[in-house]
N, C-alpha and C positions, 0 to 999 in steps of 0.2 A: 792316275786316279781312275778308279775304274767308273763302268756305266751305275752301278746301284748304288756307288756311294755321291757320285754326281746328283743323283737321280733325288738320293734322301736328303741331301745338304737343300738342293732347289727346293723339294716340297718343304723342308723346315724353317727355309726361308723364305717361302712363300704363306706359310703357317704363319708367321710372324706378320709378314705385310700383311694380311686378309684382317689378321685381329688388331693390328693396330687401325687401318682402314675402316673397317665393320662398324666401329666405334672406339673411342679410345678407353683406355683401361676402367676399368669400372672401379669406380671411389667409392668410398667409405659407404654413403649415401645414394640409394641408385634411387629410382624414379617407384619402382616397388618397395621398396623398404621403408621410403616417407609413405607411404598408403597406409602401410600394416600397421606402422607407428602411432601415425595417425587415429587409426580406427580402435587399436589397441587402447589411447589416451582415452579416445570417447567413451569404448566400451568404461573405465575405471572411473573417467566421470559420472556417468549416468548412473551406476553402482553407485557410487557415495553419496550422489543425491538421491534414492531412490533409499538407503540406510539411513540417510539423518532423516526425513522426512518420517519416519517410523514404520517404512511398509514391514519392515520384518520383523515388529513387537508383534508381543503374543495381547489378542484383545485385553479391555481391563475387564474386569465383569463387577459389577455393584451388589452386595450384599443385599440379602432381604432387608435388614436395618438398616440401612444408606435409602434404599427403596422407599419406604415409609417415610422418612422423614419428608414433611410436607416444602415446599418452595415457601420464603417467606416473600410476599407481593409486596411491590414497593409501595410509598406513601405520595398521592401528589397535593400538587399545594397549587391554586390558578390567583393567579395577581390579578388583579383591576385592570380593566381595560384601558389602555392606552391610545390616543392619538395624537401625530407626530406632524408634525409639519417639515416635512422631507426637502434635501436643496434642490433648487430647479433652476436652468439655466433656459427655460422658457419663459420665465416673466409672469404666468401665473402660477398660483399655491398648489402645493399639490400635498397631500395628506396620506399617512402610511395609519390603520385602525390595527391592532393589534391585539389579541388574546391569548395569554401563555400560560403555562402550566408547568409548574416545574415538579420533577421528577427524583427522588431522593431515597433511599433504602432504607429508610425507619423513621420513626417515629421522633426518634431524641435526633436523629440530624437534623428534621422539620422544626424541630424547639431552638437548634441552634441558630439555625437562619432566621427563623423569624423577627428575632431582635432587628437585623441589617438590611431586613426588606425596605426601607427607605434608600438605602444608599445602592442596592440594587434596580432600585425603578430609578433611579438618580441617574448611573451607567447604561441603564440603556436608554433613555431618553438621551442623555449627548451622544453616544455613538449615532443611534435612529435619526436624527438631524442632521448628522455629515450626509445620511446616503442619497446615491442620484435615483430614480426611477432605472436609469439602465442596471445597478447594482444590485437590481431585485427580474432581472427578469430569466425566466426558465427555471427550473428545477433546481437548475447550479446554483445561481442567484440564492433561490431559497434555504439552498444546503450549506451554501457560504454566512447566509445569513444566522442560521442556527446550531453553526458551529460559532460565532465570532462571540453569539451571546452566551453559550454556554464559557464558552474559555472567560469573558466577562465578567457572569457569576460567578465562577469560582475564584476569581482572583477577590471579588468582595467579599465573598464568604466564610473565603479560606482561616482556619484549617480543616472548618467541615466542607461536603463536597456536591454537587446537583450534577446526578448521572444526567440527564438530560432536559431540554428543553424542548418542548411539547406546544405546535401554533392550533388553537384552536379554534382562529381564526385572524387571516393576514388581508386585510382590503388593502389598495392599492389606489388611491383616487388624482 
């Protein structure tokens, strides 16, 4: 054997030790290819949420006739004042005063309820007697409060509907 072919068999077999050594064979998955993959995903997420959300509709624009037409203002209706004799697990009375106003989209839905406003002040006076003082405090309290009675009326009301319930005044004693 001569010196150059000595010489290339060593370095090709030292080519081979250095790269298996160095690291071994690089798989399927290298440590870059999950980055790219990775970034790639996010980029096609962000896209399709960024497409359904509607950034790439063309605006709508509203007709001079659409323009004109006035907003019809809803109808309200304010029930009698209420006072509740709230539960307390302190030993004395404690009293919830209430003034509400309910909130309805016309007129003839105002005519339909009207008939069932007894069994309306009915519902909320047994719920309003389960509640404790701590059930009404802060904002939550209040928002929980006047989501519970709206979902209330409309189950008595139903199948006509009262967008909202309006406090026009809640004491707390």
């Amino acid at each position: 054997m001569s010196e150059d072919t000595a010489s290339d068999i060593a370095e090709g077999e030292g080519a081979e030790d250095d790269g298996e050594e160095g690291g071994a064979k690089k798989g399927l998955f290298t440590q870059k290819k999950i980055f790219m993959l990775v970034g790639i995903l996010a980029l096609l997420a962000g896209g399709g949420g960024v497409w359904f959300m509607g950034y790439f509709d063309e605006p709508v624009e509203m007709s001079e006739a659409e323009m004109d037409v006035p907003a019809v203002p809803p109808v309200f209706h304010e029930l009698d004042e209420m006072t509740v004799n709230i539960a307390g697990n302190e030993g004395r009375a404690q009293f919830l005063r209430l003034e509400i106003s309910l909130e309805v989209v016309d007129q003839e839905t105002l005519d339909l309820i009207k008939p069932v406003l007894p069994r309306v002040v009915d519902t909320f006076q047994t719920y309003l007697r389960e509640l404790r003082k701590a059930d009404l405090e802060g904002s939550a309290g209040i928002y929980r409060l006047k989501e519970e009675l709206l979902r209330r009326i409309n189950l008595a009301v139903y199948p006509a509907s009262v967008d909202d319930v309006l406090f026009r005044q809640l004491l707390l004693q």
